[in-house]
C-alpha positions as CSV (number, residue, x, y, z in Angstrom):
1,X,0.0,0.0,0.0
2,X,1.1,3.3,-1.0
3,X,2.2,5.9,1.9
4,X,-0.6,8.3,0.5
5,X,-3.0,5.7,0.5
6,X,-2.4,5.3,4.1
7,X,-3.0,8.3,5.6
8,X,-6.5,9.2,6.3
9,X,-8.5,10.9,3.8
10,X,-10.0,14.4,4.5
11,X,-11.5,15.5,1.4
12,X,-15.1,16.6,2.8
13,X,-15.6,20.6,2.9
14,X,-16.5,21.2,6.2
15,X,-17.0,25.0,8.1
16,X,-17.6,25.4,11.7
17,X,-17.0,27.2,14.5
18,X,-14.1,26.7,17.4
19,X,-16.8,28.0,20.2
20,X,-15.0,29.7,23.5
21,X,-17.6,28.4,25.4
22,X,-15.9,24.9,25.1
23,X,-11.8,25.8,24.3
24,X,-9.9,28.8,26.0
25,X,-8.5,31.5,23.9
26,X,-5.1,30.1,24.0
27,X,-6.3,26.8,23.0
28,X,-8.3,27.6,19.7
29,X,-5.1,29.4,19.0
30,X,-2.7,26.6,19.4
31,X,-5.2,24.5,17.8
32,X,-5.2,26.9,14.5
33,X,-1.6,27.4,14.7
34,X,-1.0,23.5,14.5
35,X,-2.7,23.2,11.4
36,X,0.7,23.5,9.9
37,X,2.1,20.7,11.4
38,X,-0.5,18.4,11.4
39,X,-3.0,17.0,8.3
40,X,-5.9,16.5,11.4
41,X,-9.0,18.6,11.0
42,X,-8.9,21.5,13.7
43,X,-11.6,19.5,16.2
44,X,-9.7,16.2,16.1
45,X,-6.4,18.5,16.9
46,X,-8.9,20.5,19.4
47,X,-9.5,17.6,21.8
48,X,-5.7,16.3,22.0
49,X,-5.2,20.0,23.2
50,X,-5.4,20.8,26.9
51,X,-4.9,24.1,28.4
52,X,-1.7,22.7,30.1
53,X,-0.4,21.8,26.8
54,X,-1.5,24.9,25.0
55,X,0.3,27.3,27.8
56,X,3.6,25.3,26.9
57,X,3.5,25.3,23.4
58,X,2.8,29.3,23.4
59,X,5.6,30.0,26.0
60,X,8.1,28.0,23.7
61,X,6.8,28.6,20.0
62,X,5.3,32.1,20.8
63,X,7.2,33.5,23.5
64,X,10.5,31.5,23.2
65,X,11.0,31.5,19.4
66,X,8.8,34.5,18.5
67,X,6.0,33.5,16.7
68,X,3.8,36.0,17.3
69,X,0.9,35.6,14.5
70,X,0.1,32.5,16.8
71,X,-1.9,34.9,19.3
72,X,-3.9,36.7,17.0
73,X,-6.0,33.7,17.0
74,X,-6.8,34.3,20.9
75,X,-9.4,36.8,21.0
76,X,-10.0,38.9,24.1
77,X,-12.9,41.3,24.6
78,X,-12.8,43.9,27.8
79,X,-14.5,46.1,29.3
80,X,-13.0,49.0,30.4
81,X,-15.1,51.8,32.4
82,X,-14.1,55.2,33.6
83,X,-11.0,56.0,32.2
84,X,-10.5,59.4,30.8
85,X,-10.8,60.3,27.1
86,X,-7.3,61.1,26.9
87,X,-5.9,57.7,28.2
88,X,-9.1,56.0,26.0
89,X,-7.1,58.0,22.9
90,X,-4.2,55.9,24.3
91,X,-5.7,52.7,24.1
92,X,-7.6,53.2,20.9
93,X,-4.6,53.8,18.9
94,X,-4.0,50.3,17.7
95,X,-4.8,49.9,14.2
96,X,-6.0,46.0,14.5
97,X,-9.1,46.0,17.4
98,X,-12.3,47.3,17.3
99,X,-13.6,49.9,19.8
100,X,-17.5,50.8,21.0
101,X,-17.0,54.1,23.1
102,X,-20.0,55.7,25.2
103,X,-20.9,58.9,22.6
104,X,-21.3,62.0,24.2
105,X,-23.2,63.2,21.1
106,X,-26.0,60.9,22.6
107,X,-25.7,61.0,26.1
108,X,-25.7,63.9,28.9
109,X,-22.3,63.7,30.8
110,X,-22.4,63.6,35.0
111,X,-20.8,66.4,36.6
112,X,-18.4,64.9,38.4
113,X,-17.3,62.6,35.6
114,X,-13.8,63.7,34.9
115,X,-10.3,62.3,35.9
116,X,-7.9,63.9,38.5
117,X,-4.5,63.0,37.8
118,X,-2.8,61.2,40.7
119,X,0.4,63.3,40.1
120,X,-1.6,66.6,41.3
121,X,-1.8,64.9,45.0
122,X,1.7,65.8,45.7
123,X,0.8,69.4,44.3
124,X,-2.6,70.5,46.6
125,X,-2.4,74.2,44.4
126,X,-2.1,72.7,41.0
127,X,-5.0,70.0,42.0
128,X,-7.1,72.7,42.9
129,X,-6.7,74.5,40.0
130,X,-7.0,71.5,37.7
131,X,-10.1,70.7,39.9
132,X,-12.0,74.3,39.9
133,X,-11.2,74.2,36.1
134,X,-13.0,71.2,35.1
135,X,-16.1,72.0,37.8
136,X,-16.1,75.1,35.7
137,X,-16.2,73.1,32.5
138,X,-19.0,71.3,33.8
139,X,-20.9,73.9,34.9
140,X,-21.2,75.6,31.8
141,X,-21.8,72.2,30.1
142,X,-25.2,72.0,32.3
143,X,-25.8,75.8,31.6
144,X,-25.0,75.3,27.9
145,X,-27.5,72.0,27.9
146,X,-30.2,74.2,29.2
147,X,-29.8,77.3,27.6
148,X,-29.4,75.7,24.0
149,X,-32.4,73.4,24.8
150,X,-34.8,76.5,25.5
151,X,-33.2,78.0,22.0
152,X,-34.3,75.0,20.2
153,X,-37.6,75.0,21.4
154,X,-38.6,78.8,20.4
155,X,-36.8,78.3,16.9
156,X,-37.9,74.6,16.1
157,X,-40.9,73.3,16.2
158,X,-42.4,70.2,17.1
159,X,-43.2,68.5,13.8
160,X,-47.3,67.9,13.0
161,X,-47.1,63.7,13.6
162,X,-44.1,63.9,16.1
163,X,-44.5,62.3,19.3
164,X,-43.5,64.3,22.2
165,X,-41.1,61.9,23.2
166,X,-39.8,62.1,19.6
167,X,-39.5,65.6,19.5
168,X,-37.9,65.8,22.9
169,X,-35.4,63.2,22.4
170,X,-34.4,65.2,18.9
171,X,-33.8,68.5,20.4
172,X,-31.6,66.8,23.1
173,X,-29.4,65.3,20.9
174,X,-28.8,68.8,18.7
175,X,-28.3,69.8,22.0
176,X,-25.7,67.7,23.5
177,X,-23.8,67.7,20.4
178,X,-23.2,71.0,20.2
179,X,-22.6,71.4,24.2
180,X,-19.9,68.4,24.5
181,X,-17.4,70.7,23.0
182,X,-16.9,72.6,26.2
183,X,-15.8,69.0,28.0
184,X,-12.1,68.2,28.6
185,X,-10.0,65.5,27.9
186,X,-10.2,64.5,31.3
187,X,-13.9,63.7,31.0
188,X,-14.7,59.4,31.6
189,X,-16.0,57.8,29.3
190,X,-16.3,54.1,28.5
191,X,-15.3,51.5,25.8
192,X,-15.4,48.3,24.9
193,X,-12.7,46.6,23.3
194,X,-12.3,43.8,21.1
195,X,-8.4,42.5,20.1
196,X,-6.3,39.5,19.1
197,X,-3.7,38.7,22.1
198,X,-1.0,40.1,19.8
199,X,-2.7,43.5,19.6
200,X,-3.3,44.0,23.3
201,X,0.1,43.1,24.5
202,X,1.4,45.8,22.2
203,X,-1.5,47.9,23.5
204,X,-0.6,47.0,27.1
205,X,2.9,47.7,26.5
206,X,2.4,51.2,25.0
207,X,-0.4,52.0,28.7
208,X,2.6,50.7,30.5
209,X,5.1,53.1,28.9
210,X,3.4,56.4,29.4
211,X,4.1,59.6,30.7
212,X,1.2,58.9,32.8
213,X,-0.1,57.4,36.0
214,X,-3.3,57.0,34.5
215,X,-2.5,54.9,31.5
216,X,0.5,53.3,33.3
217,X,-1.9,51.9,35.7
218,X,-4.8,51.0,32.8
219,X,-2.1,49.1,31.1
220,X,-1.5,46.8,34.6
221,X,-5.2,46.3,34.8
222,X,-6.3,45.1,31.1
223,X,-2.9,43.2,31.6
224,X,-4.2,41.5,34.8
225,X,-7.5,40.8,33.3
226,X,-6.1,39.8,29.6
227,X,-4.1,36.9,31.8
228,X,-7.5,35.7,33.2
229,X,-8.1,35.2,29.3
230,X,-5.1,34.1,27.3
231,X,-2.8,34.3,31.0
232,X,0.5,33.0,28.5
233,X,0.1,35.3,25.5
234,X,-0.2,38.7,27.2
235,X,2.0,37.2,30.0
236,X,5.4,39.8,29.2
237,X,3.5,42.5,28.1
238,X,5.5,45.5,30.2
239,X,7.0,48.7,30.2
240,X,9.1,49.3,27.2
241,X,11.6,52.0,27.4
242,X,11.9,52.9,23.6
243,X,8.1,53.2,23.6
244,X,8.8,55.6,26.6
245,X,11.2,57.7,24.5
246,X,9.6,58.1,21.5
247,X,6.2,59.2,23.2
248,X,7.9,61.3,25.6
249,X,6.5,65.4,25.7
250,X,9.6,67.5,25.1
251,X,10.0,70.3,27.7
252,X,9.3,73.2,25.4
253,X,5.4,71.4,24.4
254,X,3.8,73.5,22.1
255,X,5.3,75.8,19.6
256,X,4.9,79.6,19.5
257,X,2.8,79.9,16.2
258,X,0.0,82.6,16.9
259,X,-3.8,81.3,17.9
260,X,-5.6,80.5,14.8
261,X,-9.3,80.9,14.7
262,X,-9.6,79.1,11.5
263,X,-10.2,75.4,10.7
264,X,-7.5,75.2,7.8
265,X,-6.3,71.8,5.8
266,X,-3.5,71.7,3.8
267,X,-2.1,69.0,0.7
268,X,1.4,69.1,1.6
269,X,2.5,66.1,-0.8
270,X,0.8,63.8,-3.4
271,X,1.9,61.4,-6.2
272,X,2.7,64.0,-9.0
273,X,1.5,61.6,-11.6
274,X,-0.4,58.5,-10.6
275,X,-2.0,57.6,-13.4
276,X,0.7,55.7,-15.1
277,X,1.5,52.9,-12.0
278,X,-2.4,53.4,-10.7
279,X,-3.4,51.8,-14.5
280,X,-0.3,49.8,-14.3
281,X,-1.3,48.1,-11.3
282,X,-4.9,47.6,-12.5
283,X,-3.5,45.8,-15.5
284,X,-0.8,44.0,-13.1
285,X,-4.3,41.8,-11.8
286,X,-4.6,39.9,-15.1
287,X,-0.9,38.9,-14.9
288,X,2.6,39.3,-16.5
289,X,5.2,41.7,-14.6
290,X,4.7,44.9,-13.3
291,X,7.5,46.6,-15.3
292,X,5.6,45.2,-18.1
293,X,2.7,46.5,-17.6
294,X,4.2,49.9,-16.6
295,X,5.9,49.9,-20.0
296,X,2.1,49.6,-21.8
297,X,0.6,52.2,-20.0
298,X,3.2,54.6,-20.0
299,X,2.8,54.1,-24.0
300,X,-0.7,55.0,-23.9
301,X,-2.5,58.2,-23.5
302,X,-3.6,60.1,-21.0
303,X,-7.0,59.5,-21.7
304,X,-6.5,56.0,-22.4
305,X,-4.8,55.3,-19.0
306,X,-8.1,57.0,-17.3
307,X,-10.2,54.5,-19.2
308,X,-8.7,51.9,-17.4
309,X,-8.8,53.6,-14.1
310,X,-12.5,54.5,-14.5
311,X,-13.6,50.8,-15.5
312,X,-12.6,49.6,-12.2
313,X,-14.4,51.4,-10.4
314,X,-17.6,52.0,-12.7
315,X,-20.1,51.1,-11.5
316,X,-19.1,51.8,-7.8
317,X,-22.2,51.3,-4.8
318,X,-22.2,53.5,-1.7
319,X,-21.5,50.7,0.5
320,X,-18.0,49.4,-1.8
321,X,-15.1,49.9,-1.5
322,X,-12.5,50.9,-3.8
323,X,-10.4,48.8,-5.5
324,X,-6.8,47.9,-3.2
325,X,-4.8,48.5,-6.6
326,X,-5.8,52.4,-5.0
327,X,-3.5,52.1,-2.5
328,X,-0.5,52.9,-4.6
329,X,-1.7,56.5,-4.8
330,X,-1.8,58.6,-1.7
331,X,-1.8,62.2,-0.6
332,X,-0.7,63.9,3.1
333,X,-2.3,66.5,4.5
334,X,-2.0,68.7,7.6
335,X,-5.4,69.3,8.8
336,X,-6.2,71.6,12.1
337,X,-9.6,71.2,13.5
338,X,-10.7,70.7,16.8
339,X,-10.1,67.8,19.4
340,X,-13.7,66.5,19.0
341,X,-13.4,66.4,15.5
342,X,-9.6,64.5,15.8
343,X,-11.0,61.7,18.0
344,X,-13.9,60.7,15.3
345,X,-10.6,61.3,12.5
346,X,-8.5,58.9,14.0
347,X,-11.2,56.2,13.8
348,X,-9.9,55.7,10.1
349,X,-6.9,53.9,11.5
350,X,-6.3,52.3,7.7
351,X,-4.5,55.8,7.3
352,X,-0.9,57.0,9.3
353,X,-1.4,59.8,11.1
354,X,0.6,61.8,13.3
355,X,-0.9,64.1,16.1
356,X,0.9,66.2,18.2
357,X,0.2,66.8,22.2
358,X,-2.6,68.0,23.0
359,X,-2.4,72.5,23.4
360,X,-4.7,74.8,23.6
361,X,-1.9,76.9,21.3
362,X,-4.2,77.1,18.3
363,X,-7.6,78.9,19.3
364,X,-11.1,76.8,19.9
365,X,-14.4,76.5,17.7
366,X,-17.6,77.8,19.3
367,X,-20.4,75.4,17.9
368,X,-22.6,77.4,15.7
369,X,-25.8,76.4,18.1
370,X,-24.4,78.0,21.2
371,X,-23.5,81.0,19.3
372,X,-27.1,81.2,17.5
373,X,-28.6,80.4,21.4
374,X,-26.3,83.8,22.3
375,X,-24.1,81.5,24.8
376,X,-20.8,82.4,23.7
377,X,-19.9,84.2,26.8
378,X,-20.7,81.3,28.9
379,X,-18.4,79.4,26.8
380,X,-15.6,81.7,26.5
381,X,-15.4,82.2,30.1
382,X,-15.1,78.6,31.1
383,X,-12.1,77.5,28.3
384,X,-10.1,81.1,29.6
385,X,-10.3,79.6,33.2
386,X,-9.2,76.2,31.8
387,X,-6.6,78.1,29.5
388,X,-5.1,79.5,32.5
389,X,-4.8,76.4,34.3
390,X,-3.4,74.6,31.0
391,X,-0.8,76.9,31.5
392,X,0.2,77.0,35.0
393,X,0.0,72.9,34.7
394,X,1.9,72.8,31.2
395,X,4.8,74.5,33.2
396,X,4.8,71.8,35.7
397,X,4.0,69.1,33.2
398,X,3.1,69.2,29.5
399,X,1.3,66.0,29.7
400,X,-0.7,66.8,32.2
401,X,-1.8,69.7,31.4
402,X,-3.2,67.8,27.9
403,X,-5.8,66.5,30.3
404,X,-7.4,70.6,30.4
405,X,-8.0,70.5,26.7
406,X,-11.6,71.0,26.0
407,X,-12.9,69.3,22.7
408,X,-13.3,72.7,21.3
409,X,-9.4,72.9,21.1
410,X,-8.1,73.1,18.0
411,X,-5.0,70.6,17.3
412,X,-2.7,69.3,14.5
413,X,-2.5,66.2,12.8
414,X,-0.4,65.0,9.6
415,X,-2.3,62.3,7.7
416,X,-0.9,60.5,4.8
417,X,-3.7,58.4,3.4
418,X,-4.4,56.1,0.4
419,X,-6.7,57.1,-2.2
420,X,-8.5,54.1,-1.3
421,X,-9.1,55.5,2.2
422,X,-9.6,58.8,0.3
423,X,-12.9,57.1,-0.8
424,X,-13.6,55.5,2.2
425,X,-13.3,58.8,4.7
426,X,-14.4,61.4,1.9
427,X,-17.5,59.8,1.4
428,X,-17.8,59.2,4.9
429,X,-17.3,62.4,6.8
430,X,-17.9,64.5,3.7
431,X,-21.4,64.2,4.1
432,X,-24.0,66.1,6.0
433,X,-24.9,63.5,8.3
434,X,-21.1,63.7,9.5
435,X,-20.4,65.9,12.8
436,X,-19.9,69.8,11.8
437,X,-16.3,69.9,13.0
438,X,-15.1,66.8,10.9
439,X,-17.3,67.7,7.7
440,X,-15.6,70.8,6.9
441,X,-12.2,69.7,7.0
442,X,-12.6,66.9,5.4
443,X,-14.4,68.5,2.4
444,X,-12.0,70.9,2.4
445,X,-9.4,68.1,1.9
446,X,-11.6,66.5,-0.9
447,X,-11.5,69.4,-3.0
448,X,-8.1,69.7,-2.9
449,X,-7.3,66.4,-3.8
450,X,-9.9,66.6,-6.5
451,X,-7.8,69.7,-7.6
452,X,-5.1,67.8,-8.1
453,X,-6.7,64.8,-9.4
454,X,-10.1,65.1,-11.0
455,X,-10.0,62.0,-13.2
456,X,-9.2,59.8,-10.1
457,X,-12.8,61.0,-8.6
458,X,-15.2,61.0,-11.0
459,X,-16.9,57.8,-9.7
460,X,-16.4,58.8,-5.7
461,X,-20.1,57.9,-4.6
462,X,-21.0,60.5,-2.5
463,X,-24.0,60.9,-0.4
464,X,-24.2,64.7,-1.1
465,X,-22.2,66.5,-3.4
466,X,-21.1,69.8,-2.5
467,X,-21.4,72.4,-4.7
468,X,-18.2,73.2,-6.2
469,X,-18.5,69.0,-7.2
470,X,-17.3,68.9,-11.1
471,X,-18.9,65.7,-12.2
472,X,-22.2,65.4,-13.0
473,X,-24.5,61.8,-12.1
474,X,-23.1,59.2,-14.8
């Protein structure tokens, strides 16, 4: 008998689930990762694995010798409640997870629901400053809430068929999102969080190599309760002193450019002619070698290389996504807009961005609602009390003081981005059901990279086109 005749046959398609109710984390991973060794199907592997077993071969195959793509099988979800916004910005910053976070835009926020660094206690003037600074936040917040409210009612009203409830609920809601930009950084929120074991050791790592008490101690807590899940996968997960050094705050913080009162975006660098190696790469799919195809479509024309650019993605739905040969092209831009509008930004972690510390260097954005409700006073008076104690903490600690920075705060970020994200965030945040603070911006950023690159466009599916939009329905 032949050795292939031997060895049992597995030639049925099967598809089924490895449930967690009935394996740990660690051993549906080990059970995936022995796939590679083994010609088994993954339940007959399953059941040979205990968790004994599946703790030694991660501490030798994935610990020991490195292989880390073993714990991306183990799958962790945490809970994580009460932490400021500015640690949350922390932990969200991992590209692979997925995040739920408690919306302010939905939600009236407690008074007393802001963070006190621990650092202040050896500092009883500074923590009373930071303190009466974010009461003073807060207080406006419930004085915006009311005053915008009682706005809203005189200048809109209740539809014919509208439920009070309804109505009620609406006018909250255009309420709260206009108010939350008066809230610091230092405001709790919750999150939930969902990552392979790889992810949240690097996550835990990066809490446990912060400037700050906060996150330090976040980072030994999700690393406490990630053991209780995968207890040899996130096991070393510590502080690491080159993550310490390249997030540390210089002592200078902020530079001295002049307040700006301006949302402004900027193209600072984009493919000077993509249409050559974007067509190119688009051929590249039906095979042969690049250099090949580079050489037919740098022999075509113009319009011929658009031809092939606009077939793939003609015709395009609102719900697809463009093709990944996009991701050749890209564009940066510099955008400044405010800190509310930079957490809902950096959701679009398929793009590289790079923010600065947080500063209240740059100005602030009065919503548009508080101004029309004749509240700007109320508001300006609470950020120049949290201004001053910015200040007075930045001198003591730059990151600290990050922790005074309302969401109205304007901040810098450099974003290089595909066009394929292009599509995905323009049509996205573009749109007028997208917060007022992120829509402009990113508009703004659209035309400009339409400027440049009109062909590439054409088929963007847009939810509303603005205006100055060159292209007609097709």
């Amino acid at each position: 008998m032949s050795l292939q005749s031997s060895q049992p046959q597995y030639n049925t398609r099967r598809i089924y689930p490895l449930s967690p109710r009935e394996l740990t984390e660690e051993q549906i991973a080990v059970t995936f990762a022995m796939t590679s060794r083994s010609p088994d199907p993954f339940d007959e592997i399953a059941q040979r694995v205990s968790a004994e077993r599946a703790a030694d071969f991660n501490e030798r195959w994935v610990v020991g010798y490195g292989h880390a793509s073993v714990a991306e099988h183990a799958i962790v979800h945490l809970a994580v409640e009460n932490i400021s916004r500015l640690a949350c910005d922390t932990l969200e910053d991992n590209r692979l997870a997925s995040y739920t976070e408690k919306s302010s835009r939905y939600q009236v926020i407690d008074p007393d629901s802001f963070h006190v660094p621990q650092e202040l206690d050896a500092l009883p003037a500074l923590r009373e400053q930071f303190v009466t600074a974010c009461r003073g936040l807060f207080t406006a917040y419930e004085a915006l809430l009311g005053g915008t409210l009682d706005h809203l009612r005189n200048t809109l009203p209740q539809g014919e068929n509208e439920r009070d409830a309804a109505y009620s609920l609406r006018l909250r809601r255009l309420s709260t999102d206009a108010c939350r930009a008066i809230l610091p950084a230092a405001t709790l929120t919750n999150v939930g969080l969902t990552a392979n074991a790889r992810t949240l050791e690097h996550a835990i790592s990066k809490l446990m190599s912060s400037a700050l008490e906060e996150e330090r101690d976040i980072g030994v807590e999700i690393r406490d309760q990630g053991r209780t899940i995968t207890p040899t996968l996130v096991k070393y997960a510590d502080h690491n002193p080159y993550l310490a050094k390249s997030r540390s705050i210089g002592p200078t913080g902020p530079s001295g450019d002049p307040p700006s009162n301006q949302v402004s975006v900027s193209l600072v660098d984009h493919d000077p002619d993509p249409f050559v190696k974007l067509a190119a790469a688009l051929l590249y799919r039906n095979g042969g070698s690049y250099s090949d195809a580079l050489a037919k479509t740098s022999a075509l024309s113009r319009r011929e290389q658009v031809d092939i650019i606009d077939a793939s993605v003609h015709p395009i739905g609102p719900h697809d996504s463009a093709p990944r040969e996009f991701e050749l092209v890209g564009y940066t831009f510099e955008f400044t807009f405010d800190y509310g509008a930079l957490r809902e930004f950096r959701r679009h972690r398929m793009q590289t961005y790079l923010s600065q510390p947080l500063t209240v260097a740059y100005g602030h954005h009065v919503p548009d609602l508080i101004g029309d409700a004749g509240l700007q006073s109320t508001f300006r008076h609470a950020i120049a009390r949290a201004e001053a104690a910015f200040h007075e903490i930045h001198s003591h600690s730059p990151a600290l003081a990050q922790y005074l920075v309302t969401h109205a705060h304007r901040q810098r970020v450099l974003s290089r981005m595909s066009l394929r994200e292009c599509y995905h965030l323009f049509k996205l945040r573009a749109s007028l059901q997208a917060h007022e603070s992120i829509r402009q911006p990113v508009a703004e950023a659209m035309r400009l990279a339409v400027g440049v690159h009109p062909e590439l466009f054409r088929y963007l599916p847009l939810r509303n086109a603005p205006d100055w939009w060159p292209f007609t329905a097709s």
